[in-house]
C-alpha positions in Angstrom: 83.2 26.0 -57.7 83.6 22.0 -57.0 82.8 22.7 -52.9 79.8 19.9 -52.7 81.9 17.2 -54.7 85.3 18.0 -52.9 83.4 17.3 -49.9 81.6 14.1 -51.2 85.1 13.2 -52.1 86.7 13.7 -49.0 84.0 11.3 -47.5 84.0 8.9 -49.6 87.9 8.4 -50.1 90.3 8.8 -46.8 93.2 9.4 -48.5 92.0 12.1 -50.2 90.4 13.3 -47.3 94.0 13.3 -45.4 95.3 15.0 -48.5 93.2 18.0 -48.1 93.7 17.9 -44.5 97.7 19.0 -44.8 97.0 21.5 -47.9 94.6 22.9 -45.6 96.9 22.7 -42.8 99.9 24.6 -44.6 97.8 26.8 -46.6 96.4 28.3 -43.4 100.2 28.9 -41.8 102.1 30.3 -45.1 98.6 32.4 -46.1 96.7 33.4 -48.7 98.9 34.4 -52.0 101.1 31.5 -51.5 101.7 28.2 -52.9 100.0 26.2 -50.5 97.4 28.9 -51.2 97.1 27.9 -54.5 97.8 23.9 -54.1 94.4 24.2 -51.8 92.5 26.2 -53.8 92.9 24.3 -57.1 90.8 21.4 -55.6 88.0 24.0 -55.7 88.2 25.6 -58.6 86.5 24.3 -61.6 88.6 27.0 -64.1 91.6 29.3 -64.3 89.3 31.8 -64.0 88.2 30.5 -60.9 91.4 29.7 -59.6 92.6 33.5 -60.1 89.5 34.7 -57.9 90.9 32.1 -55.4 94.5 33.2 -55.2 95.0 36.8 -56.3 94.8 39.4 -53.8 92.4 42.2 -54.7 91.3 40.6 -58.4 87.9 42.3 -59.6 86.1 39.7 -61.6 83.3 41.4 -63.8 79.8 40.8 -62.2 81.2 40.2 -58.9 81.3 42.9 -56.4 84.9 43.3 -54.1 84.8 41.5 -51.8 82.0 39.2 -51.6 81.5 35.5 -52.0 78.5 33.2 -52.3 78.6 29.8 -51.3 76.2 26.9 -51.0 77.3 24.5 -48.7 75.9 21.4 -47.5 76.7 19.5 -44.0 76.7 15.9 -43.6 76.8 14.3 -39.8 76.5 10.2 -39.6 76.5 8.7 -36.2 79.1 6.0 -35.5 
């Protein structure tokens, strides 16, 4: 998944940043399954594959257990 360089992104360009802000925004008050759902998720993924693990309720992915999720993440604080 594109986590790390959605985040650089975000930082780096404000727009974008505001951008993710309202898909993240609706996607959290229509839900998961939904088109906002799937509008936020797509920054993320780097494949349909991907994407499907992202948006489908109760998808089994070969080599993936149900219900779990890895993910490295990586926080950046500046001071003003």
């Amino acid at each position: 998944m594109k986590v790390q360089e959605v985040i650089n992104r975000a930082l780096e360009d404000e727009s974008f940043a505001m951008q993710l802000q309202s898909q993240a925004t609706k996607a959290g008050q229509q839900g998961f399954g939904t088109d906002a759902w799937e509008g936020l998720m797509i920054n993320f993924a780097e494949n349909p594959t991907e994407l499907r693990r992202l948006t489908t309720p109760g998808l089994e992915v070969e080599g993936m257990a149900k219900g779990t999720t890895t993910t490295t993440t990586t926080t950046t604080t500046t001071t003003l």
